[in-house]
The first five atom37 places (N, CA, C, CB, O) and aatype in JSON, in Angstrom:
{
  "aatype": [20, 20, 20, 20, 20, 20, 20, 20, 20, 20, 20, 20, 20, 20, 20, 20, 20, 20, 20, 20, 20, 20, 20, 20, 20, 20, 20, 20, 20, 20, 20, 20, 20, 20, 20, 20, 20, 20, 20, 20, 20, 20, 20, 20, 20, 20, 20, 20, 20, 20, 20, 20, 20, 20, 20, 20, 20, 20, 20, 20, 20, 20, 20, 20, 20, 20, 20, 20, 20, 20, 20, 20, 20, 20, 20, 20, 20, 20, 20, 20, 20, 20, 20, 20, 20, 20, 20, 20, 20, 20, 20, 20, 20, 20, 20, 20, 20, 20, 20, 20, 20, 20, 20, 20, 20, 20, 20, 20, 20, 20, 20, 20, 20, 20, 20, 20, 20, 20, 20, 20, 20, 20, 20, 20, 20, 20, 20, 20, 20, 20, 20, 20, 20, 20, 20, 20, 20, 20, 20, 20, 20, 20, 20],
  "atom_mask": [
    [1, 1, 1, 1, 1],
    [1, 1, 1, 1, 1],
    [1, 1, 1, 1, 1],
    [1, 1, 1, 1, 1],
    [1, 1, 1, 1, 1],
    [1, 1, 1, 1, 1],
    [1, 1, 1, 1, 1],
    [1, 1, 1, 1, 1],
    [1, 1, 1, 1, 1],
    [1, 1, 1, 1, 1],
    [1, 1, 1, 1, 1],
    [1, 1, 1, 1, 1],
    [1, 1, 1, 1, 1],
    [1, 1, 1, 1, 1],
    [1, 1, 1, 1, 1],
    [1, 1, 1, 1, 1],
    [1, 1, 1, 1, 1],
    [1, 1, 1, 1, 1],
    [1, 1, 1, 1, 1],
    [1, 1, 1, 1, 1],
    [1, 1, 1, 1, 1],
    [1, 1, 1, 1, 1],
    [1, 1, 1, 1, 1],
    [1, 1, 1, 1, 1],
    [1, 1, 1, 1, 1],
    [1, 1, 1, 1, 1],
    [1, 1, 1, 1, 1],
    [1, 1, 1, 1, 1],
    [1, 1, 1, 1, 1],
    [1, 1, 1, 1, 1],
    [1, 1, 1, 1, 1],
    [1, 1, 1, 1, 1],
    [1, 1, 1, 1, 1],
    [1, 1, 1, 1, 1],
    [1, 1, 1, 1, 1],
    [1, 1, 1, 1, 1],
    [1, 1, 1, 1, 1],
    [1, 1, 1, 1, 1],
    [1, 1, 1, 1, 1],
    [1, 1, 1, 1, 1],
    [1, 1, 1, 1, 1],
    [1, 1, 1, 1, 1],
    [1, 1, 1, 1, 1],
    [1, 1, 1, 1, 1],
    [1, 1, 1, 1, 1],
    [1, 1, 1, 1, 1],
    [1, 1, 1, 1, 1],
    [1, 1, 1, 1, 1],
    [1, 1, 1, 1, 1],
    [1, 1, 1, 1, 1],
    [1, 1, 1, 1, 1],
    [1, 1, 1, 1, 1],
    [1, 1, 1, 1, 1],
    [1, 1, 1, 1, 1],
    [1, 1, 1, 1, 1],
    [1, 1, 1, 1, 1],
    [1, 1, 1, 1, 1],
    [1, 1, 1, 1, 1],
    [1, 1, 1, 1, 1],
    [1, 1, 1, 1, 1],
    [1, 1, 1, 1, 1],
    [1, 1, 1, 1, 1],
    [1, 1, 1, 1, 1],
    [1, 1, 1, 1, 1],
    [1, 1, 1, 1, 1],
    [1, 1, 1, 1, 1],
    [1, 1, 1, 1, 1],
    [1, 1, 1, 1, 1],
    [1, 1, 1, 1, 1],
    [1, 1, 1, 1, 1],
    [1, 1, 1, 1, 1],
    [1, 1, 1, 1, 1],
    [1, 1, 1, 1, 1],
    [1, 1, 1, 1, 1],
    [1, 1, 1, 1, 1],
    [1, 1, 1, 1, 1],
    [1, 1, 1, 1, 1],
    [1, 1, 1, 1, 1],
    [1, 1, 1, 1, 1],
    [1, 1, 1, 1, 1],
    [1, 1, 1, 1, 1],
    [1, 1, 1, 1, 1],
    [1, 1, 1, 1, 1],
    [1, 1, 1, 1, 1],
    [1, 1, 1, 1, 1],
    [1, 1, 1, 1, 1],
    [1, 1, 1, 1, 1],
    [1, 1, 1, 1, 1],
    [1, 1, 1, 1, 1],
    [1, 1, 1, 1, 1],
    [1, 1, 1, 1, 1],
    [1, 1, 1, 1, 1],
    [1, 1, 1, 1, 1],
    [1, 1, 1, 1, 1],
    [1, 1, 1, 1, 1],
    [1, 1, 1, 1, 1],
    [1, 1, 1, 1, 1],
    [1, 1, 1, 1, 1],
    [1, 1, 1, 1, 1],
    [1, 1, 1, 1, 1],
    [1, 1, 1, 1, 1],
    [1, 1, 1, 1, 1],
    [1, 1, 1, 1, 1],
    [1, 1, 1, 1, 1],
    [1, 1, 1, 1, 1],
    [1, 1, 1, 1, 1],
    [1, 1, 1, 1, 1],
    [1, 1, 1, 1, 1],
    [1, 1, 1, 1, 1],
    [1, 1, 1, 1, 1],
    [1, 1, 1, 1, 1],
    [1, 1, 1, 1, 1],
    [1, 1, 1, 1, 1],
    [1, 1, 1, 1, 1],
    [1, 1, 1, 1, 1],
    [1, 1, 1, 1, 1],
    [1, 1, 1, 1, 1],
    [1, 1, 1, 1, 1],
    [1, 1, 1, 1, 1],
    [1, 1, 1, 1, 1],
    [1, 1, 1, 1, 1],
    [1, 1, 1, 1, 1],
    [1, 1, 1, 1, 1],
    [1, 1, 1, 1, 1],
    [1, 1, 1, 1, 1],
    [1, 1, 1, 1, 1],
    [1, 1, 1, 1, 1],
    [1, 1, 1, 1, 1],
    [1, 1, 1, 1, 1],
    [1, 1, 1, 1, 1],
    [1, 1, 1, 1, 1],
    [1, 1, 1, 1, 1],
    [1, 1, 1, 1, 1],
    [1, 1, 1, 1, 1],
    [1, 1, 1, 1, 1],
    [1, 1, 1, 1, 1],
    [1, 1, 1, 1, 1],
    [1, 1, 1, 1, 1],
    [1, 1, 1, 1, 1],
    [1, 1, 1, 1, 1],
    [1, 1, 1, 1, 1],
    [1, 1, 1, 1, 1],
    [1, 1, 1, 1, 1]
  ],
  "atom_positions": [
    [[37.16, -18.5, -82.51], [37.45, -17.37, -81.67], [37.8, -16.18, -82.55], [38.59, -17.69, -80.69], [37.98, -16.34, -83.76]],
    [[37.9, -15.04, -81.99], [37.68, -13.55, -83.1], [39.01, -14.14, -83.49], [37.56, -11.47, -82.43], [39.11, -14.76, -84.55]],
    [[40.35, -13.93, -82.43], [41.56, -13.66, -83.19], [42.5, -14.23, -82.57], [41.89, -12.36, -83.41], [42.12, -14.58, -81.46]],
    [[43.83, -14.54, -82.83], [44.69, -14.97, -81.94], [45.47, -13.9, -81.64], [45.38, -16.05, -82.32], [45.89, -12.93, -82.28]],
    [[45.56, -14.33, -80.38], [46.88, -13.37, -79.09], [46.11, -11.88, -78.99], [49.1, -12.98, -79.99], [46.54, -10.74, -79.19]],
    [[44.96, -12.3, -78.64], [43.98, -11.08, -78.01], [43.6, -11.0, -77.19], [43.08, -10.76, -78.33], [43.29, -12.17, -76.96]],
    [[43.22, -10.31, -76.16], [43.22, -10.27, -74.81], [42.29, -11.22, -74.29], [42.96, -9.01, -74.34], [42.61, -11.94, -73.34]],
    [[41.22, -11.28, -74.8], [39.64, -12.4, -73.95], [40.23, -13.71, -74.47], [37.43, -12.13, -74.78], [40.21, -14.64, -73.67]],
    [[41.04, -14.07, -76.28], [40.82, -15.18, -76.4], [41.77, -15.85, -75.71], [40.67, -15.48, -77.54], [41.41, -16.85, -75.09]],
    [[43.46, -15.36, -75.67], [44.56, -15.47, -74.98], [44.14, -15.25, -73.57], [45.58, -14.58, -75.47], [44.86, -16.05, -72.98]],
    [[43.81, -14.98, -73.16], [43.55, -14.92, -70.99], [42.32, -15.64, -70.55], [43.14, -13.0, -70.15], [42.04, -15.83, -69.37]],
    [[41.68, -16.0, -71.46], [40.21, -16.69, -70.76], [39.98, -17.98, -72.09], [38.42, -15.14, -70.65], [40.35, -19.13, -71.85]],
    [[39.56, -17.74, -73.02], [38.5, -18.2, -73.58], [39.32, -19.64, -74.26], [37.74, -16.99, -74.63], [38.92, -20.65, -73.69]],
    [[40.08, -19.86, -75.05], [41.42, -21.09, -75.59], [42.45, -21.49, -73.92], [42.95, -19.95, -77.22], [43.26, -22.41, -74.01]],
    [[42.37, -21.11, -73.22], [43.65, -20.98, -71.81], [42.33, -22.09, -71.27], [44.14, -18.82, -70.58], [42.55, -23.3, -71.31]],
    [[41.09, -21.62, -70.82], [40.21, -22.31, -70.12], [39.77, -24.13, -70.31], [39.12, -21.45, -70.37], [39.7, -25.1, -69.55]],
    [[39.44, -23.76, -72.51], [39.24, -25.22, -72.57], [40.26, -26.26, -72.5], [38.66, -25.45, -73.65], [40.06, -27.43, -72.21]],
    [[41.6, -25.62, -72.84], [42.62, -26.43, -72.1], [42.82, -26.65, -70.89], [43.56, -26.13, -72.3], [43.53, -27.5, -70.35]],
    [[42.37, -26.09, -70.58], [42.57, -26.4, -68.14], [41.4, -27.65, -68.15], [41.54, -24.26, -66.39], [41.51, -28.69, -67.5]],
    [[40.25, -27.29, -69.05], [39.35, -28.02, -68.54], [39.11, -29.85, -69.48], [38.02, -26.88, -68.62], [38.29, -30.77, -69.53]],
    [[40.28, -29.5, -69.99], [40.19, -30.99, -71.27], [40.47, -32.05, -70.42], [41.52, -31.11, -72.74], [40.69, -33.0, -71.16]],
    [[40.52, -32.23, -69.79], [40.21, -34.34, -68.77], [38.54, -33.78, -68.3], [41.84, -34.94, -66.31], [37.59, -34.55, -68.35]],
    [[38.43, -32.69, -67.95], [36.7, -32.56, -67.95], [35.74, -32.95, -68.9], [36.3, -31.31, -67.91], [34.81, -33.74, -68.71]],
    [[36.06, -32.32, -69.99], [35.4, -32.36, -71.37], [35.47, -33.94, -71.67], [36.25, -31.35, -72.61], [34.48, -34.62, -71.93]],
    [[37.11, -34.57, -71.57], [36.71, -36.16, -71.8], [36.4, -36.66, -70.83], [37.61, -37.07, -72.28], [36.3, -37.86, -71.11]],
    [[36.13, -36.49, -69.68], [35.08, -37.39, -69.29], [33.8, -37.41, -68.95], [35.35, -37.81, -68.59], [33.13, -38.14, -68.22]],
    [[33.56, -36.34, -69.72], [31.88, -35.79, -70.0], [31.25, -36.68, -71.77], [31.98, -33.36, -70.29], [30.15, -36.53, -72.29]],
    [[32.87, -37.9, -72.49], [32.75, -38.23, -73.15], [33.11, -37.18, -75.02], [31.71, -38.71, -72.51], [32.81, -37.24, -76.21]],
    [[33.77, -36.51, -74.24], [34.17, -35.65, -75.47], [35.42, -35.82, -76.36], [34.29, -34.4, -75.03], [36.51, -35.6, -75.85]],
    [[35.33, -36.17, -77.6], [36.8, -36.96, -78.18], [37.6, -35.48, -78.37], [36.61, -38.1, -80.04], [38.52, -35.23, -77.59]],
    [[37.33, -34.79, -79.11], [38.46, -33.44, -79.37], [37.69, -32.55, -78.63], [38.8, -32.78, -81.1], [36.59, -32.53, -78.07]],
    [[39.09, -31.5, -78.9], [38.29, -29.89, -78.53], [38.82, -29.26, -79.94], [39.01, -28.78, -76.77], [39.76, -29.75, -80.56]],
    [[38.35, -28.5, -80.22], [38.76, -27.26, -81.37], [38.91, -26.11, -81.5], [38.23, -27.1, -82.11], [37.84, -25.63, -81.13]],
    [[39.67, -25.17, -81.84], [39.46, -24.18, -81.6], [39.57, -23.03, -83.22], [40.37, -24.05, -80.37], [40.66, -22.58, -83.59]],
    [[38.85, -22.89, -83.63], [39.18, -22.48, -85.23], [38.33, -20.91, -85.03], [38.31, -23.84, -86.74], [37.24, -20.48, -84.68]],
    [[39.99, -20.32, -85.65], [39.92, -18.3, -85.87], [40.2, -17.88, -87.19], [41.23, -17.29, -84.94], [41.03, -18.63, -87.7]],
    [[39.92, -17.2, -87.74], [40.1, -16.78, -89.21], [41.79, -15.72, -88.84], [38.29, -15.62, -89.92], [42.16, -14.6, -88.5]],
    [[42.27, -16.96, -89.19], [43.95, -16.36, -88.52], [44.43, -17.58, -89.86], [44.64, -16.86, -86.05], [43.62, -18.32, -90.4]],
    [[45.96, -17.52, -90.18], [46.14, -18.15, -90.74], [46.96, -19.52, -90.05], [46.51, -17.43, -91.58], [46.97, -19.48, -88.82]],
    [[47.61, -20.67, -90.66], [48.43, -21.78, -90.34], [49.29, -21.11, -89.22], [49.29, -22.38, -91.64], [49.07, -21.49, -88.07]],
    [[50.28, -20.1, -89.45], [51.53, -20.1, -89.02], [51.57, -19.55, -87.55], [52.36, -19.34, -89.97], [52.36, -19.76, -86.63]],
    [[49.99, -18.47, -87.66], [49.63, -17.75, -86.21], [49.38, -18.6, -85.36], [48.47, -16.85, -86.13], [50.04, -18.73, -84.33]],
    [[48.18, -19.46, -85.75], [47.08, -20.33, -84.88], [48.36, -21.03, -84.59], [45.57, -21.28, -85.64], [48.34, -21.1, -83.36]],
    [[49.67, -21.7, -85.09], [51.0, -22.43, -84.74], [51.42, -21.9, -83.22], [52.28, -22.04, -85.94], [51.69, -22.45, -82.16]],
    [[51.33, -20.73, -83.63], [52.61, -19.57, -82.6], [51.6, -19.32, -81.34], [53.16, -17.51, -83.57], [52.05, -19.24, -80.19]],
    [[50.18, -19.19, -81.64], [49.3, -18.78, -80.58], [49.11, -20.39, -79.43], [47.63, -18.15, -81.47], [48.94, -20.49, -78.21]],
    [[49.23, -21.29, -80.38], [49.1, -22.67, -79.61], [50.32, -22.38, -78.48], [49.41, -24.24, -80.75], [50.25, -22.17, -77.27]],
    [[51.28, -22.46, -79.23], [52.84, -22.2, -78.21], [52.86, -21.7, -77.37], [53.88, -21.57, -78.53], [53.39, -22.15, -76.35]],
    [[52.08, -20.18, -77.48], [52.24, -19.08, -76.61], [51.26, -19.12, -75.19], [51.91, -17.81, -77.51], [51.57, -18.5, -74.17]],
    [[50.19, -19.85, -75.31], [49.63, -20.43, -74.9], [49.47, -21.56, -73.96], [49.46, -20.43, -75.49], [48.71, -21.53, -72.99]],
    [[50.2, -22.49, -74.27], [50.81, -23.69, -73.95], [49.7, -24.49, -74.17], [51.45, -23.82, -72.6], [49.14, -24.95, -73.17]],
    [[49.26, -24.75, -75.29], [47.59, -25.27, -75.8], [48.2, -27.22, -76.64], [46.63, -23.5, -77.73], [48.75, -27.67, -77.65]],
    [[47.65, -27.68, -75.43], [48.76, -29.08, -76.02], [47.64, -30.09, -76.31], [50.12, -29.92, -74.62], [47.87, -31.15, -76.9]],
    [[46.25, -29.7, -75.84], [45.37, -31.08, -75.85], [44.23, -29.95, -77.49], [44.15, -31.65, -73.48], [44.05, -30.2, -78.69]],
    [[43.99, -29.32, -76.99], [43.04, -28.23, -77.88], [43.57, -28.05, -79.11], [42.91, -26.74, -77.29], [44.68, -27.52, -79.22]],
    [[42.86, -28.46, -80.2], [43.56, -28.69, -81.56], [43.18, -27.35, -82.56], [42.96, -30.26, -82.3], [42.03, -26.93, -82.69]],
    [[44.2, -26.85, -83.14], [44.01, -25.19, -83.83], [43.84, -25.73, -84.96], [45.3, -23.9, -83.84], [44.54, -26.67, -85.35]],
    [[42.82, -25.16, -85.7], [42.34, -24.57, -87.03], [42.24, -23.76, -87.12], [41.53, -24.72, -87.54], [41.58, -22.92, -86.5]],
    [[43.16, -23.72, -88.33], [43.1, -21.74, -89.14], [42.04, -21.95, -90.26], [45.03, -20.98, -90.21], [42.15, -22.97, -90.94]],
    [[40.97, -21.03, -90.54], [40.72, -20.23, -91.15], [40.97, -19.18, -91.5], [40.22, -20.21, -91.04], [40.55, -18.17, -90.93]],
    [[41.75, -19.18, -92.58], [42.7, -17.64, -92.49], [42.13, -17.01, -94.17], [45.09, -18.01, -92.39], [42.88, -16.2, -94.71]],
    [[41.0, -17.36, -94.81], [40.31, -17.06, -95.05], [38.93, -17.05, -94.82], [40.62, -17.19, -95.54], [38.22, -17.08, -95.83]],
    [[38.54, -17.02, -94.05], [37.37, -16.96, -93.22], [35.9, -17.95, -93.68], [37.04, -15.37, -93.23], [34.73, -17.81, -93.34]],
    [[36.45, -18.8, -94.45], [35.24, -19.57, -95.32], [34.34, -20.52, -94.57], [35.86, -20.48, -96.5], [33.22, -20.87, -94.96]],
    [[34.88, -20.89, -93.52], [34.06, -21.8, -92.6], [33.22, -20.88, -91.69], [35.0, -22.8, -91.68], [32.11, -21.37, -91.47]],
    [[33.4, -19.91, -91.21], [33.3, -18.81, -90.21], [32.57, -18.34, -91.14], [34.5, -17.97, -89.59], [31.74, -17.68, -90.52]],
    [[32.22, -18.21, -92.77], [30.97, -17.47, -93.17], [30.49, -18.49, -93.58], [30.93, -16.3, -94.12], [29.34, -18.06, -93.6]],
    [[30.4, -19.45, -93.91], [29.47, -20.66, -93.97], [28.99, -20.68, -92.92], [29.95, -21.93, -94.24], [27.8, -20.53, -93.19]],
    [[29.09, -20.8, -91.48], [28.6, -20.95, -90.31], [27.75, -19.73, -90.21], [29.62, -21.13, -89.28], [26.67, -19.74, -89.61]],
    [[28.35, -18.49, -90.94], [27.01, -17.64, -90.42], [27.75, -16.07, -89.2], [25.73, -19.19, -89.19], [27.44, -14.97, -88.73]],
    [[28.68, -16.94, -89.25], [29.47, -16.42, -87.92], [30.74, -14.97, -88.19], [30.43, -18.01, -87.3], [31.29, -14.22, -87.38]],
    [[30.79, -15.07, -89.42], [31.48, -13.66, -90.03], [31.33, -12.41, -90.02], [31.49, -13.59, -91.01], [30.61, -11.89, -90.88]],
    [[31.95, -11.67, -89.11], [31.36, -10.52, -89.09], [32.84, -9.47, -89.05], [30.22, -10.47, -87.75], [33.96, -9.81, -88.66]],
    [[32.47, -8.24, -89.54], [33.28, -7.07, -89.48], [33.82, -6.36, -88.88], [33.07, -6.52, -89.74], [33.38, -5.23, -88.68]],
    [[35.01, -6.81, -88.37], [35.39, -5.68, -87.12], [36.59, -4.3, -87.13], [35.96, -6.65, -85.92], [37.48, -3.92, -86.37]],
    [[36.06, -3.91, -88.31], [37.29, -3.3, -89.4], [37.12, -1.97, -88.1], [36.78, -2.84, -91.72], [38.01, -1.12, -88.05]],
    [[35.63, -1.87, -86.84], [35.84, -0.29, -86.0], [37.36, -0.66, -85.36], [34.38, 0.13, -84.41], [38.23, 0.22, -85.41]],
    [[37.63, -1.78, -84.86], [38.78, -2.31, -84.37], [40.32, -2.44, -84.52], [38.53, -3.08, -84.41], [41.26, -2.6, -83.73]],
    [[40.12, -2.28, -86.26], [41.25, -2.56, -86.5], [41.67, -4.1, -87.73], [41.69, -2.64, -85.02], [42.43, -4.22, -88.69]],
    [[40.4, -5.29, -86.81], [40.49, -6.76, -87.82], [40.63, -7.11, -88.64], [39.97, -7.36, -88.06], [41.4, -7.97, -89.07]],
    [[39.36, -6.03, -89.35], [38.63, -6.65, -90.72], [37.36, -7.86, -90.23], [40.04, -7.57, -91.83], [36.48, -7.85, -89.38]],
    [[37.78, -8.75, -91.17], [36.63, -9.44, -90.97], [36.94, -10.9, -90.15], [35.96, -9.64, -92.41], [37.95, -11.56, -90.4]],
    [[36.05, -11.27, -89.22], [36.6, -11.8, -87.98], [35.66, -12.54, -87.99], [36.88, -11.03, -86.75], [34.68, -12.55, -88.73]],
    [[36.11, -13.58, -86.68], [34.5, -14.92, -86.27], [33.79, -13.74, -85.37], [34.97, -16.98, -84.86], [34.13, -12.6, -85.06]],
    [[32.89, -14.38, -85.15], [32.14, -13.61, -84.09], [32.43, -14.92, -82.82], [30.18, -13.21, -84.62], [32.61, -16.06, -83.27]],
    [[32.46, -14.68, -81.01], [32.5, -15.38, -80.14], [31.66, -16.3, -80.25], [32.48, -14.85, -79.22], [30.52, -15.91, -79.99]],
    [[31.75, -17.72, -80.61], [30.66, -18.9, -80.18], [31.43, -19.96, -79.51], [29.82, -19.61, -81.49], [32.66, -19.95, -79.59]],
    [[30.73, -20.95, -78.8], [31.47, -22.26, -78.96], [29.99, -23.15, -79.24], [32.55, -22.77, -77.4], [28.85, -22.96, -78.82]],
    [[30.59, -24.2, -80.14], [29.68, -25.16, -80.15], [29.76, -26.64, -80.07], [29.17, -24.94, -81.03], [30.86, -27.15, -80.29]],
    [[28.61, -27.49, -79.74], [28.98, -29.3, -79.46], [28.74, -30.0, -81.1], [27.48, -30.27, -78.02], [27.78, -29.75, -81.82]],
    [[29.33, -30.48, -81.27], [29.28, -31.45, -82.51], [29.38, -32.8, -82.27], [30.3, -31.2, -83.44], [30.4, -33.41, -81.94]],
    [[27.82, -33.42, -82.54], [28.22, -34.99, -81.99], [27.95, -35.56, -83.47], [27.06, -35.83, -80.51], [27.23, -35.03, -84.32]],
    [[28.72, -36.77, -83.59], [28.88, -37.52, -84.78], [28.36, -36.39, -85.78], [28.02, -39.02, -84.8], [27.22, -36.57, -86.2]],
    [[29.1, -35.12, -86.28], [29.33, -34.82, -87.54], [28.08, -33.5, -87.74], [29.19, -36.31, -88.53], [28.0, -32.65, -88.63]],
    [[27.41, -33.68, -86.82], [26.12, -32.89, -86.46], [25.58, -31.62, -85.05], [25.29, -34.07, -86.3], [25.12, -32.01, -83.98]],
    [[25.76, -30.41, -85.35], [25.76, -29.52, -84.51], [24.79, -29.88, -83.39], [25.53, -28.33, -85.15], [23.67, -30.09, -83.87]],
    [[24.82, -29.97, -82.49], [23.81, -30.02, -81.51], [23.67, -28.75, -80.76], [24.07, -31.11, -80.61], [22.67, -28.08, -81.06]],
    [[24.45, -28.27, -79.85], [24.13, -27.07, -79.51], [25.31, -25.68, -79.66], [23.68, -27.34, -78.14], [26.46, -25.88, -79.27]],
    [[24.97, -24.5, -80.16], [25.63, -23.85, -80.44], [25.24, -22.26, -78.88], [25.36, -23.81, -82.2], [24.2, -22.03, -78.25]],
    [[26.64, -21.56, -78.83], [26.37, -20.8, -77.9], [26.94, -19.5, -78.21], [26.76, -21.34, -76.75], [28.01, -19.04, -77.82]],
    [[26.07, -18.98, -78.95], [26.39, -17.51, -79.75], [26.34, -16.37, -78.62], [25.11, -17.1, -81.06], [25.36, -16.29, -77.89]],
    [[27.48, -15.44, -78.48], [27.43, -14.51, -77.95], [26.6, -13.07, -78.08], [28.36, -14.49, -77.98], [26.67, -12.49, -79.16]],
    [[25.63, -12.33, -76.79], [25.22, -11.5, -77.86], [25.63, -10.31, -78.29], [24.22, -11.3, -77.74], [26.73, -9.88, -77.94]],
    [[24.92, -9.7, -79.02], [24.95, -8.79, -79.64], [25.43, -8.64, -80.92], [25.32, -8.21, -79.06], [25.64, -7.55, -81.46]],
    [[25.63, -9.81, -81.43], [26.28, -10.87, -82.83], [25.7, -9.25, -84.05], [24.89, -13.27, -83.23], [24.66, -8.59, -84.06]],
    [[26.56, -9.2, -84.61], [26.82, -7.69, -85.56], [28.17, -7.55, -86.11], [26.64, -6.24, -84.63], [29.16, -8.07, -85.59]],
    [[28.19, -6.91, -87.06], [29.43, -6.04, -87.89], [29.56, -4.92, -86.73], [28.93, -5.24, -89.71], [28.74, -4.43, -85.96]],
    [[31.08, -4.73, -86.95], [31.09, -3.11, -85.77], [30.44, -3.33, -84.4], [30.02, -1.61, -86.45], [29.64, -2.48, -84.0]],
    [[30.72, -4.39, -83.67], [30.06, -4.62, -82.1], [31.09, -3.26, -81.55], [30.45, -6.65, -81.13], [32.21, -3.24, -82.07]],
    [[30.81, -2.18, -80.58], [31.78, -2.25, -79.98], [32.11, -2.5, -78.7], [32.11, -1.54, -80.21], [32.7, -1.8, -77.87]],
    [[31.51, -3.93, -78.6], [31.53, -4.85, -77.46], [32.28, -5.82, -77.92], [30.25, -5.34, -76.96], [32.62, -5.73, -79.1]],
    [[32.77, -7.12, -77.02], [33.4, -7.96, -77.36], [33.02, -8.89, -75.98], [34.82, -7.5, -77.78], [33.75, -9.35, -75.1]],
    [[31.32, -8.97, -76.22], [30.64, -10.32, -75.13], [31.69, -11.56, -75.07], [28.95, -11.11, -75.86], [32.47, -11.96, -75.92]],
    [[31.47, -11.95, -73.94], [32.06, -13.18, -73.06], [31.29, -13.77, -72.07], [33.23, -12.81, -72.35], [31.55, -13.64, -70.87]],
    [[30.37, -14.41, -72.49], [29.51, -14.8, -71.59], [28.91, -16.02, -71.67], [28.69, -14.01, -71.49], [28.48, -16.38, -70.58]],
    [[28.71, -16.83, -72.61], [28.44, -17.58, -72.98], [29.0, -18.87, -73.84], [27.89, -17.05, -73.17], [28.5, -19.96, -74.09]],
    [[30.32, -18.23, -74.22], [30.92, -19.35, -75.42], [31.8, -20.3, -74.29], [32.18, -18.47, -76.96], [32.16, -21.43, -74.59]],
    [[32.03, -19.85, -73.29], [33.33, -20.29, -72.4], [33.3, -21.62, -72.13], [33.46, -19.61, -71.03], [32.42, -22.36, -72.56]],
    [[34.23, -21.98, -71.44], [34.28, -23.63, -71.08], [33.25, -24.14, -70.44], [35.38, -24.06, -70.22], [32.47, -25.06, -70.67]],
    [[33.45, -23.07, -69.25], [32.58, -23.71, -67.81], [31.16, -23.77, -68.43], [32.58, -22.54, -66.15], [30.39, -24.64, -68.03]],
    [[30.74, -22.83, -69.47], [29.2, -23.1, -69.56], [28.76, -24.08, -70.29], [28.49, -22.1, -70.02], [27.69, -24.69, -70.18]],
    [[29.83, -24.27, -71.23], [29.59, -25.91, -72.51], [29.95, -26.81, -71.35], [31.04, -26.26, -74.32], [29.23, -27.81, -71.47]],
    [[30.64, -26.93, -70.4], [30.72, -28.06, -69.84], [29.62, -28.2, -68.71], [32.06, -28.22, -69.41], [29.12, -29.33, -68.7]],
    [[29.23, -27.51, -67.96], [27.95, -27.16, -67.18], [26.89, -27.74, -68.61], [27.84, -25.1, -66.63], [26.29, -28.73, -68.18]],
    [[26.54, -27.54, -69.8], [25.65, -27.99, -70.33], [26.07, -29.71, -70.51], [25.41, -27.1, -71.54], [25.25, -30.62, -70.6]],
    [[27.16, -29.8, -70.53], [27.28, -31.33, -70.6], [26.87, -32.27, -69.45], [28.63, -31.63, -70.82], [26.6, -33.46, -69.54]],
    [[26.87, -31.75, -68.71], [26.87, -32.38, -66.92], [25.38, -32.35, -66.7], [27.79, -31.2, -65.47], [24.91, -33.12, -65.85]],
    [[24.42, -31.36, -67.53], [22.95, -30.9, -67.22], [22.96, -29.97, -66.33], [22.03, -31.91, -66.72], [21.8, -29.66, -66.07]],
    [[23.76, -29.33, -65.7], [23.91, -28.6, -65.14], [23.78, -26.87, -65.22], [24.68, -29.09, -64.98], [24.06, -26.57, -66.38]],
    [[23.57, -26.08, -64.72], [23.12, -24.69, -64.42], [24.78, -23.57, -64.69], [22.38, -24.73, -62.47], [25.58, -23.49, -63.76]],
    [[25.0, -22.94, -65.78], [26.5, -22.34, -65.57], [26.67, -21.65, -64.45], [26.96, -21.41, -66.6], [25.69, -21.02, -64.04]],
    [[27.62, -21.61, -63.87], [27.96, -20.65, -62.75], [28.66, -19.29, -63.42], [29.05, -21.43, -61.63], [29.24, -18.46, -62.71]],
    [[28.56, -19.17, -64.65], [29.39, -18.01, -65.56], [30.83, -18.66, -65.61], [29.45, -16.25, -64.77], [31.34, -19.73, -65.25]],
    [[31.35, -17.12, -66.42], [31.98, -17.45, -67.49], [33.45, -17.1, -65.89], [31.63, -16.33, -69.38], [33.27, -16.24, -65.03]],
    [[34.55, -17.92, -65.93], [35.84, -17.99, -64.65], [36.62, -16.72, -64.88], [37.09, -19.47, -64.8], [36.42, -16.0, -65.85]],
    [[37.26, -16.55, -64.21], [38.63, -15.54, -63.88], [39.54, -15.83, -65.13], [39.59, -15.98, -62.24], [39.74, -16.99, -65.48]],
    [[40.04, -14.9, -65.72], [40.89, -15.57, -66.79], [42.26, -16.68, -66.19], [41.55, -14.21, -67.69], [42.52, -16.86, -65.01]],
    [[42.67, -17.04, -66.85], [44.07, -18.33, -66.39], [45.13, -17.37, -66.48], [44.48, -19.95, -67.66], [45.96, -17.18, -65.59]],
    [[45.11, -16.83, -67.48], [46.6, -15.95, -67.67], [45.96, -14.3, -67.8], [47.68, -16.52, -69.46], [44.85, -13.78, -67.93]],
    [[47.07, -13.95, -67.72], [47.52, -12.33, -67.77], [47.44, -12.33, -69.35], [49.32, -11.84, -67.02], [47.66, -13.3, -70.07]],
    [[47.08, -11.09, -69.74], [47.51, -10.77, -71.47], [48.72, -10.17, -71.47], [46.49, -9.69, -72.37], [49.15, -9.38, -70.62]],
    [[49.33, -10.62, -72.55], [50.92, -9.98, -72.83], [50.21, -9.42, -74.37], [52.7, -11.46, -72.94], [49.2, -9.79, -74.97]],
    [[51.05, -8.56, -74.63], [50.74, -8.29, -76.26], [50.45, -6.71, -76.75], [49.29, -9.17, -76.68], [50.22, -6.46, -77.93]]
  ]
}
């Protein structure tokens, strides 16, 4: 996710796959993950703030997985620096299967798409199913 305690990832996008984790396992899914180029102590405080108890945080707080993936991009018009770009993806035994890149994927978006990485649509792809889009956020943003 771009960042922690930001408005889409805090009100919709980390809030959701936790509402929806007895879904996800019994669509046969062992973890969920959620990894931001934030460091240990944030991704800690953002879990809390959150109330993120099944969804397991990884920091990248140097962004090395997030540019190995491809997924690094610049959001210094913002304020960031250099940030994930929105995806979520399935990993079965160790191996990407499907990935769900948001568009307009760029340095300097000054968009911040939500349409595609969300719960309901990875889990709609698990079921074979058609997304109904991306839900109402769970929470309010504070921040």
């Amino acid at each position: 996710m771009p960042g922690a305690f930001t408005p889409t990832c805090s009100s919709n996008h980390l809030p959701r796959y936790e509402a929806l984790y007895e879904d996800f396992k019994s669509e046969g899914i062992n973890d969920i993950y959620c990894i931001s180029v934030n460091d240990a102590f944030v991704m800690f405080q953002w879990s809390k703030h959150v109330d993120a108890e099944n969804v397991k945080m990884l920091p990248d707080g140097n962004g090395e997985f997030t540019r190995k993936m491809g997924m690094l991009v610049d959001k210094s018009n913002i304020g960031f620096g250099l940030r994930s770009w929105r995806y979520s993806m399935l990993v079965d035994d160790g191996k990407i299967s499907k990935v769900f890149i948001e568009p307009d994927f760029g340095d300097n978006c000054p968009v911040d798409p939500f349409e595609v990485s969300d719960a309901d649509t990875m889990l709609a792809y698990l079921k074979g199913e058609e997304s109904s889009g991306v839900s109402k956020p769970l929470r309010g943003f504070v921040g």
